[in-house]
gemmi code that builds the backbone of each chain (N, CA, C; Angstrom):
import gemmi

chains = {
    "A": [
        ("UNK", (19.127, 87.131, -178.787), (19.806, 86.053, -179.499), (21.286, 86.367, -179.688)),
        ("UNK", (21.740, 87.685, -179.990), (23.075, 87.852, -180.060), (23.979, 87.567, -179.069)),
        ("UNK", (22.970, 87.822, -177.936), (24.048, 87.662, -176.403), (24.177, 85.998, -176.035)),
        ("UNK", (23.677, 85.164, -176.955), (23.855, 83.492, -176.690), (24.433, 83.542, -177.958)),
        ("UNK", (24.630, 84.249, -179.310), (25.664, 83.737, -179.769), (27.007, 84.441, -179.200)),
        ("UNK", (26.829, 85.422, -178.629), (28.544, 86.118, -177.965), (29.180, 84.374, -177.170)),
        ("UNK", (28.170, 83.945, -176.599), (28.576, 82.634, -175.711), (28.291, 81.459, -176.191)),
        ("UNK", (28.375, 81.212, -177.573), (28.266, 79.916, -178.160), (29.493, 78.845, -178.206)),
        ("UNK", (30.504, 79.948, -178.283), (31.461, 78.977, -178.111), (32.166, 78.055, -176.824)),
        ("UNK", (31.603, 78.963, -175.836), (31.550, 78.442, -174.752), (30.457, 77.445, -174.277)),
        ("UNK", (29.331, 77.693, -174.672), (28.364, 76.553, -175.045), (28.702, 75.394, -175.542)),
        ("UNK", (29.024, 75.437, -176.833), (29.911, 74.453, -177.278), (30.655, 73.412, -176.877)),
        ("UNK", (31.578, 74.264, -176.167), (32.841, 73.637, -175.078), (31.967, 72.531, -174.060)),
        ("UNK", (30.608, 73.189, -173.794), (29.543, 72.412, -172.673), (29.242, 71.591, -173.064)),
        ("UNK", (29.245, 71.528, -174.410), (28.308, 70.362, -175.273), (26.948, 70.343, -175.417)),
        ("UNK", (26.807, 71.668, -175.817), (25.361, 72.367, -175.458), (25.083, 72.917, -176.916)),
        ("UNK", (24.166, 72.320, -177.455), (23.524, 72.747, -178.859), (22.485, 73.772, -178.811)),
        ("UNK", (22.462, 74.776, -179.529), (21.324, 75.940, -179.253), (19.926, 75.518, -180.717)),
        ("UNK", (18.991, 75.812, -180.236), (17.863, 75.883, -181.413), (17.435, 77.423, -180.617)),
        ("UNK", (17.113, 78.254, -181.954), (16.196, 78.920, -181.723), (14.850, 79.274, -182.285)),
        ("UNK", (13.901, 79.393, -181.919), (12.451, 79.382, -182.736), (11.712, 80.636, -182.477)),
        ("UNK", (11.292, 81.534, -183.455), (10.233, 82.105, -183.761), (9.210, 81.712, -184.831)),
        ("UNK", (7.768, 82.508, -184.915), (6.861, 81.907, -185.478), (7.709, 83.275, -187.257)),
        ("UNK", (8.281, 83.295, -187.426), (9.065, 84.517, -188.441), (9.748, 82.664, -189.424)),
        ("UNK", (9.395, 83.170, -190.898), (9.823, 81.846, -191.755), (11.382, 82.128, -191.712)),
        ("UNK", (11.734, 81.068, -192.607), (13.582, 80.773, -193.024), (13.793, 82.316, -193.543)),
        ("UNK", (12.439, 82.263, -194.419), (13.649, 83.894, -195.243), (13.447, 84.917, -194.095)),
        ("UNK", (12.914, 85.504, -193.828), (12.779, 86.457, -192.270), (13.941, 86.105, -191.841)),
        ("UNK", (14.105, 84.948, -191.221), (15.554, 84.150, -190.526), (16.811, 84.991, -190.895)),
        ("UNK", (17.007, 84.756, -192.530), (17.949, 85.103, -192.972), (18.414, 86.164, -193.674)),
        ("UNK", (17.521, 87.358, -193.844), (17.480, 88.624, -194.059), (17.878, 89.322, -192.569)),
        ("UNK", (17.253, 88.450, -191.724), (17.782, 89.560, -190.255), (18.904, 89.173, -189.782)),
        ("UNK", (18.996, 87.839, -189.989), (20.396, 87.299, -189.792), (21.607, 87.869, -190.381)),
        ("UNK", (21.664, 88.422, -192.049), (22.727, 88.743, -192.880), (22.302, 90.508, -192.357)),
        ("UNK", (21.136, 90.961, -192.795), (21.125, 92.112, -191.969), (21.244, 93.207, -190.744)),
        ("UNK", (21.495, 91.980, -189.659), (21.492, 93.208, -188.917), (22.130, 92.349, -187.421)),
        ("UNK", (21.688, 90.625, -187.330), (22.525, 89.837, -185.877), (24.125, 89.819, -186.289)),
        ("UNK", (24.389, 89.800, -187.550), (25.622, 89.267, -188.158), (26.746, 90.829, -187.667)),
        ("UNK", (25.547, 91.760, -187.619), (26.618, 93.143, -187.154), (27.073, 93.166, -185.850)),
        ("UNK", (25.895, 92.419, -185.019), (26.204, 92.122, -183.666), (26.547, 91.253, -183.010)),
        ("UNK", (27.090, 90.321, -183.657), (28.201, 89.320, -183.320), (29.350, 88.942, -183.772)),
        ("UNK", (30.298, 88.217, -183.376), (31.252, 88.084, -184.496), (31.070, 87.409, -185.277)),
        ("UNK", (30.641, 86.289, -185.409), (30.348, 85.329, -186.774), (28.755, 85.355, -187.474)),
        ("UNK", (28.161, 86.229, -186.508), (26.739, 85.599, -186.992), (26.045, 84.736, -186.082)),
        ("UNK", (25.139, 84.003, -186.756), (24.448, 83.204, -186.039), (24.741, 81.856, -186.015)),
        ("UNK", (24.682, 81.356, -185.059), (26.111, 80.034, -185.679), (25.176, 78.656, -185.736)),
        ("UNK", (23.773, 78.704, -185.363), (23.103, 77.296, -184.697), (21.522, 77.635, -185.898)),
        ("UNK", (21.011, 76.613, -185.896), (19.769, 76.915, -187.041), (18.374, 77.449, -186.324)),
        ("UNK", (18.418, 78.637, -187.214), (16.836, 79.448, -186.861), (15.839, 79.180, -187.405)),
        ("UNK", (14.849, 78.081, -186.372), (13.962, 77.609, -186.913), (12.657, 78.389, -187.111)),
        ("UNK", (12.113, 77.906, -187.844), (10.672, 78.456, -188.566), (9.287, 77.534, -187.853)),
        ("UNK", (8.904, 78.316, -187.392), (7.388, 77.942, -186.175), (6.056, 78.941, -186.824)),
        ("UNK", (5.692, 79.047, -188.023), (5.001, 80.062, -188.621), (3.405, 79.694, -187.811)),
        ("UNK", (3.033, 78.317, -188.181), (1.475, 77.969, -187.479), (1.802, 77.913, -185.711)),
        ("UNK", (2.828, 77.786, -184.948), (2.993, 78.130, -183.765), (2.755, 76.551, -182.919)),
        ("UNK", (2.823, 75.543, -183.988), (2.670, 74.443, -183.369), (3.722, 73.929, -182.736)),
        ("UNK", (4.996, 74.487, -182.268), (6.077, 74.075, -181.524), (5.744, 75.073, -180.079)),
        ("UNK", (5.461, 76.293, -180.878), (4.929, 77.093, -179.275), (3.794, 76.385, -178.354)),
        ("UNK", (2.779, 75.937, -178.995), (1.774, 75.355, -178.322), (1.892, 74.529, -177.677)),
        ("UNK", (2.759, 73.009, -178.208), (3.243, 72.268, -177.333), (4.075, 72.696, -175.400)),
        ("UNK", (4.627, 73.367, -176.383), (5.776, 73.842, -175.273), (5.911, 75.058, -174.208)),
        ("UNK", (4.307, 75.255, -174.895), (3.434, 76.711, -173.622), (3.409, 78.067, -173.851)),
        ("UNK", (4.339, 78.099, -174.989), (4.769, 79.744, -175.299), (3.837, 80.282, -175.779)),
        ("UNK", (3.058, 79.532, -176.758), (2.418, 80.371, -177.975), (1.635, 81.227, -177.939)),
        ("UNK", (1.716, 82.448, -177.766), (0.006, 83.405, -177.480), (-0.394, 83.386, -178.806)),
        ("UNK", (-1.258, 82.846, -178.547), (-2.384, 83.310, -179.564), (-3.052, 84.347, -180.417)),
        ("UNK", (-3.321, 85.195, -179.553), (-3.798, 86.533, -179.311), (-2.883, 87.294, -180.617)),
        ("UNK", (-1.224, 87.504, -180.619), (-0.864, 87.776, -181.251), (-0.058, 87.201, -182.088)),
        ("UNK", (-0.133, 85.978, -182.099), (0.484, 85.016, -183.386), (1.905, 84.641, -183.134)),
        ("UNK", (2.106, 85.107, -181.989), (4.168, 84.865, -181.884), (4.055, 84.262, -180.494)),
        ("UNK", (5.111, 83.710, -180.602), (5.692, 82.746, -179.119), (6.864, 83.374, -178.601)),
        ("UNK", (6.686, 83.651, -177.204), (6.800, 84.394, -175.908), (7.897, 83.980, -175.827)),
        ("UNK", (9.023, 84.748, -174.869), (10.314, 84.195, -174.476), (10.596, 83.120, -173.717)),
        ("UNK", (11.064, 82.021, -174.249), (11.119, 80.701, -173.393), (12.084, 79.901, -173.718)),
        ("UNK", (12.646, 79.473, -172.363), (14.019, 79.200, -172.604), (13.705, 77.429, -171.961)),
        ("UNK", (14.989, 76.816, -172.742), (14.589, 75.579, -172.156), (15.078, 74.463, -172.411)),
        ("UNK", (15.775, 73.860, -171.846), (17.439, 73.274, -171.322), (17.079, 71.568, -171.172)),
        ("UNK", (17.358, 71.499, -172.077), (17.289, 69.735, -172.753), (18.136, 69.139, -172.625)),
        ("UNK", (18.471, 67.676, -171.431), (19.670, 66.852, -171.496), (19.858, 66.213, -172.170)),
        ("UNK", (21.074, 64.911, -172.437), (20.695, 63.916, -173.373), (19.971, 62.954, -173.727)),
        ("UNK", (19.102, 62.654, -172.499), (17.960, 61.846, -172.648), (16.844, 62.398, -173.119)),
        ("UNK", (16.842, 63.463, -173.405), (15.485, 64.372, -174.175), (14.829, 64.737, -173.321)),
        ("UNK", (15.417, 65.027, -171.608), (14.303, 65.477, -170.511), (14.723, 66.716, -170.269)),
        ("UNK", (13.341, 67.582, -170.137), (13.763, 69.204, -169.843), (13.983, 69.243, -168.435)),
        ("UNK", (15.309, 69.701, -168.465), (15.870, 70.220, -167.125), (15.588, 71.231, -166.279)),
        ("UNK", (14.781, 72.236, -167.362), (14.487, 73.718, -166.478), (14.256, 74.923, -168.064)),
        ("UNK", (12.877, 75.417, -167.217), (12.509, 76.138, -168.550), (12.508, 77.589, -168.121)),
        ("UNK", (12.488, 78.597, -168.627), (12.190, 79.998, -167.931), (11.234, 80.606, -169.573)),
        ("UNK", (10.369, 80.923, -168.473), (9.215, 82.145, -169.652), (9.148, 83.384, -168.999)),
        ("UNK", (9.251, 83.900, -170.235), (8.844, 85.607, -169.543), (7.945, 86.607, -170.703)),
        ("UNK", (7.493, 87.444, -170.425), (7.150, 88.428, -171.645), (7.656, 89.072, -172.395)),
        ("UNK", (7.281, 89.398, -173.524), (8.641, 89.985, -174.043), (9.403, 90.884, -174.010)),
        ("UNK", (8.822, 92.291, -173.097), (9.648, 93.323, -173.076), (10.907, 93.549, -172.558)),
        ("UNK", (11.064, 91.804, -171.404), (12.677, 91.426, -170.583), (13.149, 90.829, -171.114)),
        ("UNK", (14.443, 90.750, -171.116), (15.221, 89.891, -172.179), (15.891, 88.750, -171.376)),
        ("UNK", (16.320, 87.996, -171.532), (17.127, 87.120, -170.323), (18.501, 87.095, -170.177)),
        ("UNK", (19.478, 86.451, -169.091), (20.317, 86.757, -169.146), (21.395, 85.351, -169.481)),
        ("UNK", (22.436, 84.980, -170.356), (22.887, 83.919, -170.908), (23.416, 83.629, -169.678)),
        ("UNK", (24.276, 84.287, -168.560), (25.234, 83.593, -167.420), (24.213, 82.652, -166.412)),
        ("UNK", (22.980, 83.412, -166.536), (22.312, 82.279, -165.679), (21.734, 80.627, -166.418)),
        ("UNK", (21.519, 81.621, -167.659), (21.539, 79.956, -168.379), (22.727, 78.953, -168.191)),
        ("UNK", (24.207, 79.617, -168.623), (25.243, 78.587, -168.125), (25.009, 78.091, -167.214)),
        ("UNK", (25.222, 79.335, -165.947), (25.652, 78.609, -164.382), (24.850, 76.878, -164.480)),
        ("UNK", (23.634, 77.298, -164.959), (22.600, 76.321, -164.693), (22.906, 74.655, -165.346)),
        ("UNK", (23.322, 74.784, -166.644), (24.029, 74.584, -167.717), (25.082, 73.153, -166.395)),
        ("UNK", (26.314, 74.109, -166.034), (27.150, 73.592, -165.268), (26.146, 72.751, -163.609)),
        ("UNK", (25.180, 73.478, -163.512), (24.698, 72.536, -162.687), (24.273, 71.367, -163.065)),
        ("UNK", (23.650, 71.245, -163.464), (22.864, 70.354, -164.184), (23.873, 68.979, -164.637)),
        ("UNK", (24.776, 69.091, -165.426), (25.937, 68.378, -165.533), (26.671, 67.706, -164.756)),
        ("UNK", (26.347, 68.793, -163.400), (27.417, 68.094, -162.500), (26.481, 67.198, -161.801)),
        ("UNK", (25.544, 67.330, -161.574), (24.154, 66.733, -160.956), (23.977, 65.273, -161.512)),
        ("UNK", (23.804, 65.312, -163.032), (24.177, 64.233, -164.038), (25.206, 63.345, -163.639)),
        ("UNK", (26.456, 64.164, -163.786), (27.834, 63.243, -163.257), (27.790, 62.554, -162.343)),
        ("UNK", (26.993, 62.778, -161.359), (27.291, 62.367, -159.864), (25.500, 61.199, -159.989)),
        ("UNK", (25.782, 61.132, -160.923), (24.023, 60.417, -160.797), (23.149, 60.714, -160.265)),
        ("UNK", (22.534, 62.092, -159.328), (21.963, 62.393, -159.024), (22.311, 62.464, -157.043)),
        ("UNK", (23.715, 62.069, -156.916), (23.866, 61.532, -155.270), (24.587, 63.011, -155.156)),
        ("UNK", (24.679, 64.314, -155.631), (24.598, 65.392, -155.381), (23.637, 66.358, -155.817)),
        ("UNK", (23.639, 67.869, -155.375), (22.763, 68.448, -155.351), (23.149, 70.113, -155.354)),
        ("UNK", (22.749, 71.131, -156.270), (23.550, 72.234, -155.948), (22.619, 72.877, -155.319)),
        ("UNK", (23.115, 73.643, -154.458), (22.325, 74.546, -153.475), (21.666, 75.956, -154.289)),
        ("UNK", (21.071, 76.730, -153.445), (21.053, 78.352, -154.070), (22.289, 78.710, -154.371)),
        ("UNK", (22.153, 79.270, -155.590), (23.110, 80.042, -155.766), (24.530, 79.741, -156.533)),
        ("UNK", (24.406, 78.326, -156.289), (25.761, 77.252, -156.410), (26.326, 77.691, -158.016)),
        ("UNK", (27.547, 77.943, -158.217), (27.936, 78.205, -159.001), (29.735, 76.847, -158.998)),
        ("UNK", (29.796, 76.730, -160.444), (31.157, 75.685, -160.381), (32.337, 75.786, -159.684)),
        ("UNK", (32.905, 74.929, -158.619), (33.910, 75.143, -157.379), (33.087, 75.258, -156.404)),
        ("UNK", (31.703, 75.760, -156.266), (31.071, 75.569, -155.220), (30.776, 74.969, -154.173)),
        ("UNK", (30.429, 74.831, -153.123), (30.396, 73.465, -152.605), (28.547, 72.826, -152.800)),
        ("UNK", (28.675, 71.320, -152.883), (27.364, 71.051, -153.383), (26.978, 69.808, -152.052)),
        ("UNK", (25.692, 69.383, -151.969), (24.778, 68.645, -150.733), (24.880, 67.452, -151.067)),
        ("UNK", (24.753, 66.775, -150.409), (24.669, 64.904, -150.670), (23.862, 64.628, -149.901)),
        ("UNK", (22.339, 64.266, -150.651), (20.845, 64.057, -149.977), (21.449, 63.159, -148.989)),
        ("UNK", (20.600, 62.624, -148.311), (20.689, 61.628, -147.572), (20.324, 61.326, -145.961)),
        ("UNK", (19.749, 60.248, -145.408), (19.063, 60.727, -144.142), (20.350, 61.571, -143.288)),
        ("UNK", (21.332, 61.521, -143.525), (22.304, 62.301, -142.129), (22.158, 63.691, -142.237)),
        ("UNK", (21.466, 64.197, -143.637), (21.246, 65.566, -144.219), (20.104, 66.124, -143.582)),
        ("UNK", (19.219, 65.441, -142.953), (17.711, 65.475, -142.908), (18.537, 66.503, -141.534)),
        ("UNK", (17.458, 68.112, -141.641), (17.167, 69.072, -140.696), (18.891, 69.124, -140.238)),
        ("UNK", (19.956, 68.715, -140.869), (21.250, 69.568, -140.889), (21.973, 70.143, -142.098)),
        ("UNK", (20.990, 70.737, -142.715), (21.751, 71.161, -143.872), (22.810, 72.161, -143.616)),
        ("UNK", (21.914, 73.036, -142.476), (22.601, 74.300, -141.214), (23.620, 74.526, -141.738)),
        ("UNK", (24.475, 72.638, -141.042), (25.527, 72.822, -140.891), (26.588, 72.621, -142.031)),
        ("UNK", (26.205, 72.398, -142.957), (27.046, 72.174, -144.409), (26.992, 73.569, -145.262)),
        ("UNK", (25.514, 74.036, -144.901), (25.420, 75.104, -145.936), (24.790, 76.258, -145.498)),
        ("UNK", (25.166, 77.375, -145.528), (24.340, 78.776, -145.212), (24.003, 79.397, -146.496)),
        ("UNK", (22.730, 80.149, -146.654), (22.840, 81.224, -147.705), (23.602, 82.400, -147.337)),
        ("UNK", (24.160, 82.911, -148.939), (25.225, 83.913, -148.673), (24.854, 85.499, -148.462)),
    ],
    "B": [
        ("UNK", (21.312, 66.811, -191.445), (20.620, 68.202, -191.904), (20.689, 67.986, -192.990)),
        ("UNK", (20.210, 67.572, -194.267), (20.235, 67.652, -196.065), (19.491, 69.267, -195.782)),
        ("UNK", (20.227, 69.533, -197.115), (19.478, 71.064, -197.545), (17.758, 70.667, -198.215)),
        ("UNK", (17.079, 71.589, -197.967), (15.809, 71.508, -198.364), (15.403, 72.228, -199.875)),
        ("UNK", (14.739, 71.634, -200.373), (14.389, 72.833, -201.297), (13.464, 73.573, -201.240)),
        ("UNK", (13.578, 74.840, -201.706), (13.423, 75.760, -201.718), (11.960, 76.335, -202.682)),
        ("UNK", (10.854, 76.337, -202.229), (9.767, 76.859, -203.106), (8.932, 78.197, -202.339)),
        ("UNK", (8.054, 78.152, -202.947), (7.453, 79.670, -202.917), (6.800, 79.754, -201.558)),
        ("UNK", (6.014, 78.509, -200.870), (5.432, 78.227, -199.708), (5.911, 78.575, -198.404)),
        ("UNK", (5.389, 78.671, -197.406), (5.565, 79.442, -196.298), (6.292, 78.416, -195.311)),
        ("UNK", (6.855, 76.825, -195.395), (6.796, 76.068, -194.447), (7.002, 76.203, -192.878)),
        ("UNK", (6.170, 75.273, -192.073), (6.485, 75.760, -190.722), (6.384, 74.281, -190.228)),
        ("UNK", (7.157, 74.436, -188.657), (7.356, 73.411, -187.975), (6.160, 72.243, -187.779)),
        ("UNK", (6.489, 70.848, -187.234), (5.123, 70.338, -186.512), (5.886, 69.813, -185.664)),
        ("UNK", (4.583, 69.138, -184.873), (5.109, 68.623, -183.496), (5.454, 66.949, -184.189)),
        ("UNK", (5.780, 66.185, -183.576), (5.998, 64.359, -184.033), (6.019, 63.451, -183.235)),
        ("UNK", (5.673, 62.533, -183.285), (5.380, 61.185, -182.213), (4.412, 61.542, -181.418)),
        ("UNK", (4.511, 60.443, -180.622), (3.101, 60.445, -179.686), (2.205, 61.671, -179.278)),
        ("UNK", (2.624, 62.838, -179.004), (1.885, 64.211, -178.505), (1.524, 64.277, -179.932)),
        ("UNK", (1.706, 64.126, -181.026), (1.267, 64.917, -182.358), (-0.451, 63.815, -182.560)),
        ("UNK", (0.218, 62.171, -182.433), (-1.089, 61.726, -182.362), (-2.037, 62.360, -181.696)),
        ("UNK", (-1.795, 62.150, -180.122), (-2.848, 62.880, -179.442), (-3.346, 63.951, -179.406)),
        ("UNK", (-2.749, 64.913, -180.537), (-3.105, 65.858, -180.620), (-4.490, 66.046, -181.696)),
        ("UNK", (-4.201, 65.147, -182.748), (-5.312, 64.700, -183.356), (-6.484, 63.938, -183.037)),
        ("UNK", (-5.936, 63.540, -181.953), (-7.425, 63.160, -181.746), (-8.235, 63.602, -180.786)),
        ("UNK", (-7.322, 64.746, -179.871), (-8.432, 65.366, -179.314), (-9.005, 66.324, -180.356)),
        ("UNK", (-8.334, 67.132, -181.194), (-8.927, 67.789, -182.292), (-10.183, 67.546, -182.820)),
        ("UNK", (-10.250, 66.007, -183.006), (-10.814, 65.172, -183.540), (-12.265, 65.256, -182.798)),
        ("UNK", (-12.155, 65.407, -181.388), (-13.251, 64.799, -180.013), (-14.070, 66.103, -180.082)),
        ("UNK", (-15.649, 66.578, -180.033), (-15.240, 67.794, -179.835), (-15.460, 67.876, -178.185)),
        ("UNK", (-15.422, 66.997, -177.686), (-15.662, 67.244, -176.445), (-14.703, 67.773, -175.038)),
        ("UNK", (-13.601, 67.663, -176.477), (-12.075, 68.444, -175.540), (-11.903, 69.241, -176.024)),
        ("UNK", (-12.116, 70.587, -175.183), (-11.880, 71.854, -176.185), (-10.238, 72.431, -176.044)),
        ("UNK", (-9.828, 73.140, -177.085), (-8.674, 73.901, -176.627), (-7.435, 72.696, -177.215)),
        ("UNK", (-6.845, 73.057, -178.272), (-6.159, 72.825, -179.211), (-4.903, 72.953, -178.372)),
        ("UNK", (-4.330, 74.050, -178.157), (-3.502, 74.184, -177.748), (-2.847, 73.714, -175.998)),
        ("UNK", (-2.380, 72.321, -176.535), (-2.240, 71.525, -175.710), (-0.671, 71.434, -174.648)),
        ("UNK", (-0.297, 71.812, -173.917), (0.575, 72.098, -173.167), (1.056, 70.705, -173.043)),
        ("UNK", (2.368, 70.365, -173.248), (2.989, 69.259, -173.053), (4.236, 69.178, -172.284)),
        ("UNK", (4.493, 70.092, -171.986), (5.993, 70.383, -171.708), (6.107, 70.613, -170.043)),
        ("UNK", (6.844, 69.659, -169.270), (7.079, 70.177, -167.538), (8.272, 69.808, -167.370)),
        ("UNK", (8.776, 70.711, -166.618), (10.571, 70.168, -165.890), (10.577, 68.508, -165.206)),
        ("UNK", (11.587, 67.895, -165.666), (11.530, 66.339, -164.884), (11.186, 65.026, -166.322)),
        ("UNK", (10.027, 66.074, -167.343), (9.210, 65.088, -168.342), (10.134, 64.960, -169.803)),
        ("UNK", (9.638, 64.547, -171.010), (10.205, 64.457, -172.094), (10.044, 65.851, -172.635)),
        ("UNK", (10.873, 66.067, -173.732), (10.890, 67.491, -174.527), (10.159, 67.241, -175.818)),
        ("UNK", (8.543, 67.934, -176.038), (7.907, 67.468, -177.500), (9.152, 67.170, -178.505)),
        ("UNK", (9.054, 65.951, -179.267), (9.779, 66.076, -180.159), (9.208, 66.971, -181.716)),
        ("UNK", (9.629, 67.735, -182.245), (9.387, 68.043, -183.509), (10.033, 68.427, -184.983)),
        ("UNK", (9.916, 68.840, -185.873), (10.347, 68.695, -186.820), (10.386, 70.149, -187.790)),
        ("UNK", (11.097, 70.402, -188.167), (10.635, 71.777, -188.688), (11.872, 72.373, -189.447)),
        ("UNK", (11.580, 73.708, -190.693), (12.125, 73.985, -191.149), (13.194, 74.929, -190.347)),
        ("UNK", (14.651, 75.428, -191.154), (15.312, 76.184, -190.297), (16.429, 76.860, -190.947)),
        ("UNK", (16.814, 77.926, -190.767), (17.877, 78.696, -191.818), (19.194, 78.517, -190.562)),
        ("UNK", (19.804, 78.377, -191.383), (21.282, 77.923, -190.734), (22.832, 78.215, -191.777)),
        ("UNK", (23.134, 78.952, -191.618), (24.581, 79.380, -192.153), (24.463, 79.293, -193.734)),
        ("UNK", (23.326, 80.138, -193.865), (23.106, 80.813, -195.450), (22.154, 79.157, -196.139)),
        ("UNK", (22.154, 78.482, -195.547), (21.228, 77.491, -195.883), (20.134, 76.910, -195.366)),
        ("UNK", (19.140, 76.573, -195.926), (17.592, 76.286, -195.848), (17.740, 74.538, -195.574)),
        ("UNK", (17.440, 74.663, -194.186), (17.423, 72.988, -193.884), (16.221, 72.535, -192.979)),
        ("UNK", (16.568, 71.448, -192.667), (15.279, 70.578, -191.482), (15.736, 70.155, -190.433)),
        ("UNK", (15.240, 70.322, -189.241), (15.706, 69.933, -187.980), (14.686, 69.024, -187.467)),
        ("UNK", (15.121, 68.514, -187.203), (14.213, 67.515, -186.115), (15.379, 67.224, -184.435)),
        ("UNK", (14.167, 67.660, -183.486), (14.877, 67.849, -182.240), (15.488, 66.536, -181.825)),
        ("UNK", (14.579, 65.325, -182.026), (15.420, 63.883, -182.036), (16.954, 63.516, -182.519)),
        ("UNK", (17.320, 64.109, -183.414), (18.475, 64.014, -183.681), (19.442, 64.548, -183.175)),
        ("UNK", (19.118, 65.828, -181.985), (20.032, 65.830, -180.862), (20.282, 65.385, -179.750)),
        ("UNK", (19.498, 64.036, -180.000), (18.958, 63.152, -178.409), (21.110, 62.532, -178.646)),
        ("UNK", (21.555, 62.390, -177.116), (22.477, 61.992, -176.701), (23.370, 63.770, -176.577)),
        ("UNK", (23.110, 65.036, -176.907), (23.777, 65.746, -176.402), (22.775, 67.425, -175.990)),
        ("UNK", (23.024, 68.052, -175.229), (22.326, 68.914, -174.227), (21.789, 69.595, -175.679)),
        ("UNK", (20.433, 70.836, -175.006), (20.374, 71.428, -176.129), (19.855, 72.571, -175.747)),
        ("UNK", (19.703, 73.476, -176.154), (19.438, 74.789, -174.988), (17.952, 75.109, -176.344)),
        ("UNK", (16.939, 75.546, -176.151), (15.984, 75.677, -177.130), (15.180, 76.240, -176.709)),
        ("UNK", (15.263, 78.129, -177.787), (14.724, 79.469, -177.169), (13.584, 79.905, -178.035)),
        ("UNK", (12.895, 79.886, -177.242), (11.720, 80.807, -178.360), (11.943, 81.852, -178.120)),
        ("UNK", (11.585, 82.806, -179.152), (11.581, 84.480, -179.079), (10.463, 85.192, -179.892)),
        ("UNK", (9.981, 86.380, -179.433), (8.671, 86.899, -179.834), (9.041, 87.159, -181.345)),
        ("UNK", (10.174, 87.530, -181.947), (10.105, 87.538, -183.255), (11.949, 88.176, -183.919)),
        ("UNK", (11.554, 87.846, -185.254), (12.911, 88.585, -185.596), (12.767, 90.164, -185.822)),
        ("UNK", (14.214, 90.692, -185.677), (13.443, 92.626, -185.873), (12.621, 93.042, -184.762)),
        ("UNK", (12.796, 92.477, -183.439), (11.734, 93.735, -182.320), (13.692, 93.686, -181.220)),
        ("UNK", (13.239, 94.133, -180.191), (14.014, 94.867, -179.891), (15.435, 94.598, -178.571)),
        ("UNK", (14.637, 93.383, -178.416), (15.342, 92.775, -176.914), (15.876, 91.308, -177.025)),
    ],
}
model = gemmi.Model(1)
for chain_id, residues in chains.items():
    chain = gemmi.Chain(chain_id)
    for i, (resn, *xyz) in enumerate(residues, 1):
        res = gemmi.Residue()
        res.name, res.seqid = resn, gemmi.SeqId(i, " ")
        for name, pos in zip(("N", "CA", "C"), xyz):
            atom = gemmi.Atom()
            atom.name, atom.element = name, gemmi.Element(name[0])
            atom.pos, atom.b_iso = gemmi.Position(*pos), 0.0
            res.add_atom(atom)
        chain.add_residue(res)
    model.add_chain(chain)
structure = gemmi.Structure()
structure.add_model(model)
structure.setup_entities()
């Protein structure tokens, strides 16, 4: 969590609102928050740490193990129409990494912008060059695009 | 966000709108087993829900609907205090 608030403000700039959820209540929240994220960032925690104690936000949304009462690492990138763009789960002992959340972040946007009549490739990062579906595309992508 | 008040109780999130119905009533069936109902795919809607949340020294309520019209990045994590 500290390493997405190091990049909140740049988030921000995206127009990108963060929630974060564990099944841990408000006060948990805010004892670890004043205790110990607030040392590892500069401001703290800047976006609201929500409280999922019965795990009924995990369940919906796939995370929730059961087994041990907490919901799993899962990330998951909401446009403005309320449609998930792209989720990543993992276990908990890996942590994830925030630049791939951006890059993605910036894809996604630009994808949006263009109404959907572009497309970012592997890898595609902003300045990139990006695909324009379309039958003249069909079995020549070849020639527009190589992997690097 | 109004501030919430504050009592001795443990509050925790729920889910809201349509998936929360249906969630009751398969509950309800027993012929659908398994509560824990997966709603969530890339392309589809994001459960909407509602839930308590500590935010800049204050005790408030979120509901994910109210960020409908701007992006929202929304992380679960195994807990507060472990290690990664």
């Amino acid at each position: 969590m500290s390493a997405v608030a190091g990049r909140f403000d740049e988030l921000q700039k995206l127009g990108v609102e963060v929630l974060s959820v564990s099944t841990d209540s408000t006060f948990v929240h805010k004892i670890w928050e004043e205790e110990e994220l607030s040392k590892m960032t500069k401001d703290g925690i800047p976006w609201p740490m929500v409280a999922d104690g019965a795990g009924n936000l995990g369940k919906v949304y796939g995370v929730y193990d059961e087994g041990n009462g907490v919901n799993i690492r899962g990330r998951f990138l909401i446009d403005p129409d309320g449609v998930v763009q792209a989720m990543e789960v993992m276990t908990p002992p890996v942590g994830r990494k925030i630049e791939e959340t951006i890059r993605q972040v910036h894809a996604f946007q630009h994808v949006r912008k263009t109404k959907g009549a572009e497309a970012c490739p592997a890898g595609w990062e902003p300045g990139k060059k990006t695909l324009k579906p379309g039958p003249d595309l069909v079995g020549k992508v070849w020639k527009k695009w190589q992997p690097e | 966000m109004p501030d919430e008040p504050v009592g001795c109780a443990r509050p925790t999130g729920k889910v809201v709108g349509e998936i929360a119905e249906n969630e009751d009533r398969l509950e309800s069936d027993p012929g659908v087993g398994g509560k824990s109902m997966i709603m969530v795919r890339v392309g589809g809607k994001a459960p909407d829900f509602e839930a308590p949340a500590y935010h800049k020294g204050k005790f408030i309520n979120v509901k994910l609907s109210d960020y409908s019209g701007k992006w929202v990045l929304l992380c679960f994590y195994p807990g507060d205090f472990t290690f990664v």
